[in-house]
C-alpha positions in Angstrom: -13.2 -11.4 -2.6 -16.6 -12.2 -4.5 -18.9 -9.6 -5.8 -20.4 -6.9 -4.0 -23.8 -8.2 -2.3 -27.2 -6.6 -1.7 -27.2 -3.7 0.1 -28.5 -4.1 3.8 -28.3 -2.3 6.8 -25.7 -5.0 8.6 -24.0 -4.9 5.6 -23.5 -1.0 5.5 -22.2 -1.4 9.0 -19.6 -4.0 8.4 -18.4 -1.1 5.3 -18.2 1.1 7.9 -16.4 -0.5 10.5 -13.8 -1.6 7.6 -13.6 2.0 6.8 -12.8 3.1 10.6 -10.6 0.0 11.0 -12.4 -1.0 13.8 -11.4 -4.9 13.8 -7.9 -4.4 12.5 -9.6 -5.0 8.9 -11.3 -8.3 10.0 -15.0 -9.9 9.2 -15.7 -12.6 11.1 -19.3 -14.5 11.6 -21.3 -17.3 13.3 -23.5 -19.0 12.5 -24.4 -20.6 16.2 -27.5 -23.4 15.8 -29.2 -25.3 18.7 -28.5 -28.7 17.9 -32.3 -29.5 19.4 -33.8 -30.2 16.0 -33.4 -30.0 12.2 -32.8 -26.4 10.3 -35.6 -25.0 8.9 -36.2 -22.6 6.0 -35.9 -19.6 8.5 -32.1 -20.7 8.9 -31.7 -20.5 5.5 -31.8 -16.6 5.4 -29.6 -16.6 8.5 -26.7 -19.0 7.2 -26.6 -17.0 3.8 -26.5 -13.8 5.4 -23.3 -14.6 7.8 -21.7 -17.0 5.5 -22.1 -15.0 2.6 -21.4 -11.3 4.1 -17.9 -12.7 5.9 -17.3 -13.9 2.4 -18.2 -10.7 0.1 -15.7 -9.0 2.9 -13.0 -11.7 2.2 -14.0 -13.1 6.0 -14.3 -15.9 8.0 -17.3 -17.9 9.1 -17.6 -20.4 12.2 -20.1 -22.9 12.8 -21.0 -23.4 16.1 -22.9 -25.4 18.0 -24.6 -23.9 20.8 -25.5 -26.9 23.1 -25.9 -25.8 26.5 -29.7 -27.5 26.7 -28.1 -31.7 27.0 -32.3 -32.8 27.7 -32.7 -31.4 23.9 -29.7 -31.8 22.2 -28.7 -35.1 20.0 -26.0 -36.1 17.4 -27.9 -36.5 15.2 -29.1 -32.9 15.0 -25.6 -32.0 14.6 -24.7 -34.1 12.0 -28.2 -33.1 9.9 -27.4 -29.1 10.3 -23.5 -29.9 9.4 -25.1 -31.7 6.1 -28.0 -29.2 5.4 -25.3 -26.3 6.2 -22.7 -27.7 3.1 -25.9 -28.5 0.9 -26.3 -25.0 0.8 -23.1 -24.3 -0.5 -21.2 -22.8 2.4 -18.1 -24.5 4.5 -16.8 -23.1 8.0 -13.2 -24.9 6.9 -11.9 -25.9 10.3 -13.6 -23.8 12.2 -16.0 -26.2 13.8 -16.8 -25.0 17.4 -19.2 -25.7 20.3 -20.0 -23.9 23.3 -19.3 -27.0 25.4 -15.9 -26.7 24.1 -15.9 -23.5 26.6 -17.3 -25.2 29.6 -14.7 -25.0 31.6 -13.6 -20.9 30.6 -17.4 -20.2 31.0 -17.4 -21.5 35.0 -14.2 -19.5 35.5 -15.9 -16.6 34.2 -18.7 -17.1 36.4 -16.5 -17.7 39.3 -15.0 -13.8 38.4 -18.3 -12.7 38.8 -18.9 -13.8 42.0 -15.8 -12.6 43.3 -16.6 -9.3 41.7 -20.3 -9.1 43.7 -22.1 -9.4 40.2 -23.5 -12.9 40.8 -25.1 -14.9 43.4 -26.6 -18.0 43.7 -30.4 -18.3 44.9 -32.5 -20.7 46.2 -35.7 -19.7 44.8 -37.8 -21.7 42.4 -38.6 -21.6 38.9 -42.2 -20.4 39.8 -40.5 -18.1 42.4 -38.2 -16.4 40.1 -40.9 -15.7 37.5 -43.2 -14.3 40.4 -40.4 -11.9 41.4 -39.6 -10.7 38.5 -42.0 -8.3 37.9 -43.9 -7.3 35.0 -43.3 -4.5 32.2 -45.3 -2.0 34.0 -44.3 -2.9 37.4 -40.4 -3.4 39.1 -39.5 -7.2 40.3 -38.4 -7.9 43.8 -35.1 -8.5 45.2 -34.3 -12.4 45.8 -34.1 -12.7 49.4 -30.7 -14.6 48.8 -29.5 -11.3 46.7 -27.2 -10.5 49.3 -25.2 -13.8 50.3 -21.6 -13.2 50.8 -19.1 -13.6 48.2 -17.9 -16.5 50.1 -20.7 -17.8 50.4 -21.7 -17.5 46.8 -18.4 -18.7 45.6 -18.4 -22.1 48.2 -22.6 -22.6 47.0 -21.3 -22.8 43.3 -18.8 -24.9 43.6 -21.0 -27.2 45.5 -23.2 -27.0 43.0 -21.0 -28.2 40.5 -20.0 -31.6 42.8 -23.4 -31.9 42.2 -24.7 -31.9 45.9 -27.9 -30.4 45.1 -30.9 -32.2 42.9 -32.3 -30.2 39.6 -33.9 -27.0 40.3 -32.8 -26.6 44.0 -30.4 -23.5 43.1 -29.6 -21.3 39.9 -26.5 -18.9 39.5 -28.0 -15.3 38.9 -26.4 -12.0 37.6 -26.6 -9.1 39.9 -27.9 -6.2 37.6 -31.2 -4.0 38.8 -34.4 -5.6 39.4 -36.0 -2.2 38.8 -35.0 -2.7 35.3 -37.0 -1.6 32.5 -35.4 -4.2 30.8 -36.8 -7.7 32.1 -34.0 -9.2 30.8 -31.4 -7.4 33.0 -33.4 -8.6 36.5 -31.1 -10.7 37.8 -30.7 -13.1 34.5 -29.9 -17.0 35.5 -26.8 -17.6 34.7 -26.2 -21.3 35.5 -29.0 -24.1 36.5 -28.6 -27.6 37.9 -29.2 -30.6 35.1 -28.0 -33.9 36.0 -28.5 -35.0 32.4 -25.7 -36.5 30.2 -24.3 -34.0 27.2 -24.0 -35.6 24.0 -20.2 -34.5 24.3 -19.2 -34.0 27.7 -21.1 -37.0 28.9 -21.6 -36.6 33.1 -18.5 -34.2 33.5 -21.1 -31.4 34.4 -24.1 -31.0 36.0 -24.7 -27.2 35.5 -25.0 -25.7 32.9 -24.7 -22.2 31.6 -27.6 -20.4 29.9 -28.4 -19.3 26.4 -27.8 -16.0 27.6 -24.3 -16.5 29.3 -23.0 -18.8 27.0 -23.8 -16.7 24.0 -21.8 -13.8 23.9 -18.9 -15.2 25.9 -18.1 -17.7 23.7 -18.4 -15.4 20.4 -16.2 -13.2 22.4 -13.7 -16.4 22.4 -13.7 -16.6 18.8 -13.3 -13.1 18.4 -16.5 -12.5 16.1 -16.6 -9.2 14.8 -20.5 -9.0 13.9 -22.6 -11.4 16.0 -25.8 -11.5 13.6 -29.0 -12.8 15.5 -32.9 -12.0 14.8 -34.9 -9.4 16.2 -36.2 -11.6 19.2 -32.7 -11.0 20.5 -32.9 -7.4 20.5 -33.8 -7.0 24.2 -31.2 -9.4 25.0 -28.5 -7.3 23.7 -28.0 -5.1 27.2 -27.4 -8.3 28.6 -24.7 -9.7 26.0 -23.3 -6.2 26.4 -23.3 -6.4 30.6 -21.3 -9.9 30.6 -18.6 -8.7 28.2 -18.1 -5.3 29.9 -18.1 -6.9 33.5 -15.5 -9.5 32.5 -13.8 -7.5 30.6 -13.3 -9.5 27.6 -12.9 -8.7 23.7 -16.3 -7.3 22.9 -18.2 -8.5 19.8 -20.7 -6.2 18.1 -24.6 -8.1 18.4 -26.6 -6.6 15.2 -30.5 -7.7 15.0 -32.2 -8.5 11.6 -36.0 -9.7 10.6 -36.7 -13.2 10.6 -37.9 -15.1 7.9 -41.6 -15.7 8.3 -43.6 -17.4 5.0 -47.3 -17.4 4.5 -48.7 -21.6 5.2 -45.8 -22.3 6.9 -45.1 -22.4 10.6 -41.5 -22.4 11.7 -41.4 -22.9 15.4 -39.4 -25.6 16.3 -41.7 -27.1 19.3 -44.8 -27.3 16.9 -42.7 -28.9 14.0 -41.2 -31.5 17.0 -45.0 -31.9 17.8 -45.9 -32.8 13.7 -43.0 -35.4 14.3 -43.7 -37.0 16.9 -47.7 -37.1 16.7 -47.5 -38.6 13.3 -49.3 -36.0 11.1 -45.9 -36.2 8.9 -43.4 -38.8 8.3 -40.2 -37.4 10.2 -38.2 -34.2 10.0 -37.4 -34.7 6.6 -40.5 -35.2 5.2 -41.3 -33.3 1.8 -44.2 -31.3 3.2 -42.5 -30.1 6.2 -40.1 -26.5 5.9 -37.3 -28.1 7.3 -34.5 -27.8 5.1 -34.1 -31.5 4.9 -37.8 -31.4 3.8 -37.4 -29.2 1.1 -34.0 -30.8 -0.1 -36.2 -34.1 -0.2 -39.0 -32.3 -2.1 -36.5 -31.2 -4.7 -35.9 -27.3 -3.7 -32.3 -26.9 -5.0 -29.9 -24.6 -2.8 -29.0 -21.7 -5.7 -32.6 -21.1 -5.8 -33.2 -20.6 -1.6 -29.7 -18.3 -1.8 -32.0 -16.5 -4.6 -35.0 -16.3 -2.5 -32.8 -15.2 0.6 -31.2 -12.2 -1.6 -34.5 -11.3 -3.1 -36.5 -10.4 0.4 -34.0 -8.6 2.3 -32.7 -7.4 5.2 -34.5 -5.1 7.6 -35.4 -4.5 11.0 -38.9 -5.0 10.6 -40.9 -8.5 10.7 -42.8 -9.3 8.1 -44.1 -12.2 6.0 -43.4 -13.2 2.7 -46.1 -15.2 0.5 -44.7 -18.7 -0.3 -45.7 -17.7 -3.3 -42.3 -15.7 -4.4 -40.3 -18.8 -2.7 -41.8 -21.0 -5.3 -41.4 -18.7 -7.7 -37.2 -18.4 -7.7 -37.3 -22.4 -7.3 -39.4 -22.9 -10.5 -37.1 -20.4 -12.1 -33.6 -22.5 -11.4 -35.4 -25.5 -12.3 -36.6 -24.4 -15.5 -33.1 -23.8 -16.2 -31.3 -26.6 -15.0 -33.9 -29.5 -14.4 -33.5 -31.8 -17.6 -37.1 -33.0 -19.6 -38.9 -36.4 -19.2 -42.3 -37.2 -20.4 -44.3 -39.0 -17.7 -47.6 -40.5 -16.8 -49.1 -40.3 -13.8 -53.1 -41.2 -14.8 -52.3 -43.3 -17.6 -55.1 -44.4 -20.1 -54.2 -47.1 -22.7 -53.9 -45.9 -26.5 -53.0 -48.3 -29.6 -52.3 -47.2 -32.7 -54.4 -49.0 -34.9 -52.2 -48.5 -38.4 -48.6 -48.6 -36.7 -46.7 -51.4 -37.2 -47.0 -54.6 -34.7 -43.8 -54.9 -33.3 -42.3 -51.7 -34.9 -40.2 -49.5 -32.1 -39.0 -45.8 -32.7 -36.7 -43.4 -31.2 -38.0 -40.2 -31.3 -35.1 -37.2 -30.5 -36.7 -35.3 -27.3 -35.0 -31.8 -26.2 -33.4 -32.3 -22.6 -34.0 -28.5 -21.7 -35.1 -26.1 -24.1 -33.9 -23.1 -22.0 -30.3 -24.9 -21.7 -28.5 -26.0 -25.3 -25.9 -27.8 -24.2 -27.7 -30.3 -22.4 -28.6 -31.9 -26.0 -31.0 -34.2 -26.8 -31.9 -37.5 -26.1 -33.8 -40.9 -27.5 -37.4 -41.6 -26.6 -39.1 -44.9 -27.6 -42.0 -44.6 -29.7 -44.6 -47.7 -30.3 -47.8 -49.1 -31.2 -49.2 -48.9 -27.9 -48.9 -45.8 -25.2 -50.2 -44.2 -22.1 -51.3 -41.0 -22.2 -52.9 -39.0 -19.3 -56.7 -39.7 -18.4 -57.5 -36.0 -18.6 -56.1 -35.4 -22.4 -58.9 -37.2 -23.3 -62.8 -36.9 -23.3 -65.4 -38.7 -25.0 -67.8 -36.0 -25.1 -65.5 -32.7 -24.8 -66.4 -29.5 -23.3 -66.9 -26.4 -25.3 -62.6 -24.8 -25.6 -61.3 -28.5 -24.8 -58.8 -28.9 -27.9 -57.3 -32.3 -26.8 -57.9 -35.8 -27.7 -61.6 -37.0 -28.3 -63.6 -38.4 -31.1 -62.4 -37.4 -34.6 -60.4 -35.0 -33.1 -56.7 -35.0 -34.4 -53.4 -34.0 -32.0 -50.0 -33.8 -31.5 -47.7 -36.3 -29.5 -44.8 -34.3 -28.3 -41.9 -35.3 -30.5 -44.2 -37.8 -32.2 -46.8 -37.8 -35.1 -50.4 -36.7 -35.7 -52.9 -39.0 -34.4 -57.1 -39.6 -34.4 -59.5 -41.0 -32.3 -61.1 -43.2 -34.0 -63.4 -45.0 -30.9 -62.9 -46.3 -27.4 -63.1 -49.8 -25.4 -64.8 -49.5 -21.7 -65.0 -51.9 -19.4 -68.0 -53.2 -17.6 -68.8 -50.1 -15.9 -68.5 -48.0 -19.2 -66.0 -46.3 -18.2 -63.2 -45.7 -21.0 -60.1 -48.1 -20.3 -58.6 -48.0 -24.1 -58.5 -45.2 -26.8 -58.0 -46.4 -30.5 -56.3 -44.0 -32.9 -54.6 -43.8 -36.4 -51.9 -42.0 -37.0 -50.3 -39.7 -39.9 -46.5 -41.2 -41.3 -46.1 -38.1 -43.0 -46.1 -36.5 -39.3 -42.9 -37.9 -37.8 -41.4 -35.7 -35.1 -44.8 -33.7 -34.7 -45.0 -31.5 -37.6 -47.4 -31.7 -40.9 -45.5 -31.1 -44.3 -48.7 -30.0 -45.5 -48.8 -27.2 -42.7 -52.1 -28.3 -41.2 -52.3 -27.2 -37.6 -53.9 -29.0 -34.4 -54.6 -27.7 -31.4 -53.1 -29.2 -28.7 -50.0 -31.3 -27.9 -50.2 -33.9 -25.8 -47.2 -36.0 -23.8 -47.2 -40.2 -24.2 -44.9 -43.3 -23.2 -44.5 -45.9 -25.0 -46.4 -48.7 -23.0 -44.0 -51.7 -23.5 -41.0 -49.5 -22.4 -43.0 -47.7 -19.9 -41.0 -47.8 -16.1 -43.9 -48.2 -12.9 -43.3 -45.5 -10.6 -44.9 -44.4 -7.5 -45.5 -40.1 -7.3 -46.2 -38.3 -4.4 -47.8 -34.9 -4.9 -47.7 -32.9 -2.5 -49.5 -29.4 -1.4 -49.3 -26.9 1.2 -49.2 -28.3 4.8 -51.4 -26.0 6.3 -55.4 -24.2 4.9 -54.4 -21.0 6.7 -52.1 -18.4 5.2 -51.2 -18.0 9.0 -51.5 -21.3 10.4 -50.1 -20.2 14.0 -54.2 -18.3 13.5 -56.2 -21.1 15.5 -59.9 -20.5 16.2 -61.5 -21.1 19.6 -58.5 -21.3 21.2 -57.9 -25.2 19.8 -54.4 -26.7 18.8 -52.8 -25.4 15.4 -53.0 -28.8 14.2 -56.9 -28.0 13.1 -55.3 -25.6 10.3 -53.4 -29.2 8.8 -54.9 -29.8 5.2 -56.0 -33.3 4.6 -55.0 -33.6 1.3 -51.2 -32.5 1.7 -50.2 -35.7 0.2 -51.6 -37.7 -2.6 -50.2 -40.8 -3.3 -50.2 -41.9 -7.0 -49.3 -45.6 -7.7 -48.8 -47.5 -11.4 -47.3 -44.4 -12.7 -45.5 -44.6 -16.2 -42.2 -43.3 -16.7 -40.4 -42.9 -20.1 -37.2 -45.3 -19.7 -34.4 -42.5 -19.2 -34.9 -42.1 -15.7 -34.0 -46.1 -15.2 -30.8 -44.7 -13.1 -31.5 -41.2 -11.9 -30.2 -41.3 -8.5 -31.9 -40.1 -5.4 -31.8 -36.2 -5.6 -32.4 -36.0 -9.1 -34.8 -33.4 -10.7 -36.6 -33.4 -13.7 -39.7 -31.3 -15.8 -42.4 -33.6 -16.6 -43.4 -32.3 -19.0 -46.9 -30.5 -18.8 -47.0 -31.7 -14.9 -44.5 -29.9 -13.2 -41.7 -30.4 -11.5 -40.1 -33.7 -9.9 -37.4 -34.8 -7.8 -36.3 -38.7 -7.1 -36.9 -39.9 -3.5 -34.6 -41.6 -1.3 -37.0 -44.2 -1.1 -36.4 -44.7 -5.0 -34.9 -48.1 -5.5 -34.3 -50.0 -9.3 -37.6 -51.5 -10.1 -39.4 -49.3 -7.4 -38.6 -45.5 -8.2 -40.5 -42.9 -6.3 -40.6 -39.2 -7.6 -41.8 -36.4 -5.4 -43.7 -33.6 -6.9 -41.5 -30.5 -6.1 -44.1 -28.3 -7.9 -46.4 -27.6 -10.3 -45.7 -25.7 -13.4 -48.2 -22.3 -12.6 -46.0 -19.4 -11.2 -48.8 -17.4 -9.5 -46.1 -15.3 -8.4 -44.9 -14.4 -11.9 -48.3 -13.7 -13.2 -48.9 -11.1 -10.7 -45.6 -9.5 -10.9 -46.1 -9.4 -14.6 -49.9 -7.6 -13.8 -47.9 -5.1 -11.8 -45.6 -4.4 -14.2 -48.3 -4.1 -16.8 -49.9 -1.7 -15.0 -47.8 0.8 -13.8 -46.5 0.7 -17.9 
């Protein structure tokens, strides 16, 4: 069993029921995705609270695929939420399920309903069904087919399976109370028509059950203990409750918990399909979407989302959390685990007047300072480097302490150096830096104790690797982006300068090999991962983030005040 977890409200229920014996001893979750798009960050919350609940509790966990929509549902959904699911760190073992694989029980159920007077099939329309259903304040109407006979019911159904009728021209309904407060419970569809191919059953059906049927029956089937959903489900819960009780099958207990909502980020799956498929991003794994195949691209590591997940909670109240404290815990496992390269990403030519022609260096760089057994490693140092356009100014600012005339700095793990002048080109603008530097420096420190102000990073230019950078920034302007003014599509709240992409970058050579995935500090710049698009000779590096925590600052403000 691991270590006891945050305490939560679900998981103060599943120590009760342990304590009452109420499943013989048992912990059993789902975790039950549509396969009719890619996870997004909002998943993440609910994979590591059923994964990691069943496994405090020495439980089990299913995946399961709940693919009863064939227009929306492709393979290759399924196979990106298997991947994203084990990227996180959890495994369902063999206990790989869909609800399609209940087809068959599912119609037999249905069939007992009708037998049993608690389902009918109707003729009305889509339209019609909505128009009888009533509103919150006022009861729905009766379906004018309400009443059929069983037999009737039962030889309709059937029919509609051989697929006599076309899309839309019947639906299976429950038979609850259309008086309901409870919209849900007014005479729920239970099955529709769909001639449409499934991406596993192919054209053995052509009805198919809803969310709402298929749900509850088939965690019943796997004998969940604690069916964990969010709070848009709570109203459905009556109904999950109805079909269990009227068929008479093992009953699984449905518990509701906040989603995860994040400020700049939307997380509804129709307007991230509409991002995709309008072009304003480059699929569902690009870096600046919150997909969780995004993310993984941009370099978010999985310890660090299971640390954001623990830190916010569990409650029964929506709120939003400020992206801010989700960079925050993936800044924090990086800086402990994401190993130390110097890179340029503006570069501006320096030479070293008084270094030796020819002459190459290794200068010993720390791989992580916050991590000792990671070591050290070998940087080449030479006559002429790159340095970053902004550590340098030819007529400094007041409090700007880096490289400019007659000004003297540090090159991290280097020496000492001077500007002595500049070369510009034929716009005047600066294209070269000339220095000299101090022998007496080597590895950045004076024996004569003189101090400089600033330390500035460097590659050597003739071992210098090109690289192309992409920095990336929030998707969205508004901290609420779903906020649209005037009525106009959410896509107005899209910031323009999301990406930036940065070409004839220079790269110290110990990132040669670094395979796709990789993460690394540059240092001063922030933090980077290697795209997949990153090929020998052509690497690409994503800007995970930059190095400012805003979200550490303020929590240090807070702490600072109330001491």
């Amino acid at each position: 069993m691991t270590p006891a977890g945050p305490s939560n409200f679900i998981r103060d229920i599943i120590v009760d029921d342990l304590k009452t014996n109420k499943y013989d001893g048992r912990v059993h979750t789902r975790f039950p995705p549509e396969p009719n798009g890619y996870l997004h960050i909002g998943h993440a919350k609910s994979i590591w609270l059923n994964f990691g609940l069943a496994a405090e509790f020495g439980g089990k966990t299913n995946l399961r695929f709940d693919d009863t929509n064939p227009e929306k549902e492709e393979q290759e959904y399924v196979d990106s939420i298997m991947d994203t699911v084990r990227w996180l760190g959890y495994d369902w073992e063999d206990r790989l399920f869909y609800a399609s694989d209940y087809f068959g029980q599912l119609y037999e159920w249905a069939l007992q309903l009708i037998r049993s007077g608690k389902a009918y099939v109707c003729d009305l329309t889509a339209d019609e069904v909505r128009q009888y259903r009533g509103t919150l304040t006022e009861p729905g109407k009766e379906s004018p087919y309400r009443n059929r006979s069983v037999e009737e019911n039962l030889d309709l159904f059937q029919r509609m399976k051989a697929g006599e009728f076309p899309d839309g021209a019947r639906t299976l309904r429950a038979k609850i109370d259309m008086a309901s407060k409870n919209l849900n419970m007014r005479d729920p569809v239970m099955y529709r028509i769909l001639h449409a191919s499934h991406h596993r059953t192919g054209d053995e059906w052509c009805i198919y059950p809803m969310y709402d049927f298929a749900h509850g029956q088939s965690d019943s089937v796997e004998r969940i203990t604690h069916s964990i959903c969010t709070l848009e489900f709570e109203d459905h819960r009556p109904l999950y409750d109805w079909y269990v009780e009227q068929l008479g099958i093992y009953h699984p207990q449905q518990i509701e918990f906040d989603r995860l909502n994040i400020t700049y980020t939307l997380l509804s799956k129709r307007k991230l399909l509409q991002l995709v498929e309008q072009g304003h991003v480059h699929g569902w794994d690009d870096p600046r979407m919150p997909t969780l195949s995004g993310i993984r691209r941009r370099g978010f590591t999985p310890e660090a989302l299971r640390t954001f997940c623990a830190s916010i909670g569990v409650s029964k109240t929506n709120g939003t959390v400020e992206l801010e404290l989700l960079e925050h815990h993936v800044r924090e496992d990086l800086n402990k685990h994401a190993a130390r390269v110097m890179a340029v990403l503006r570069p501006l030519r320096v030479v070293i007047e008084n270094y030796p022609e020819g002459q190459v260096e290794q200068m010993e760089a720390v791989n992580n300072p916050e991590d000792p057994s990671a070591g050290t490693r070998q940087v080449p140092f030479s006559r002429v480097l790159y340095i970053e356009q902004d550590d340098f100014r030819e007529n400094p600012p007041k409090q700007y302490y880096r490289l400019s005339p007659g000004r003297e700095v540090r090159l991290r793990y280097g020496y000492f150096i001077t500007c002595t002048g500049v070369v510009k080109d034929d716009k005047g603008e600066v294209v070269e830096v000339r220095c000299t530097y101090d022998p007496a420096t080597h590895g950045g420190n004076a024996p004569d104790g003189r101090k400089v102000k600033s330390t500035i990073h460097w590659v050597s230019a003739g071992h210098a690797l090109d690289a192309e950078v992409r920095v990336y920034d929030k998707l969205f302007t508004r901290e609420n982006p779903g906020e649209v003014p005037d009525g106009r599509d959410f896509t107005v709240n899209l910031n323009p300068n999301s990406l930036e992409l940065l070409t004839g970058c220079k790269l110290e050579p110990s990132v040669a090999a670094a395979p796709a995935g990789s993460r690394f500090q540059f240092e001063r710049l922030g933090y980077f991962c290697v795209d997949p698009d990153s090929k020998p000779g052509a690497l690409v590096f994503n800007r995970t983030l930059a190095l400012k925590d805003t979200w550490a600052k303020i929590e240090k403000k807070a702490a600072g005040s109330k001491g």
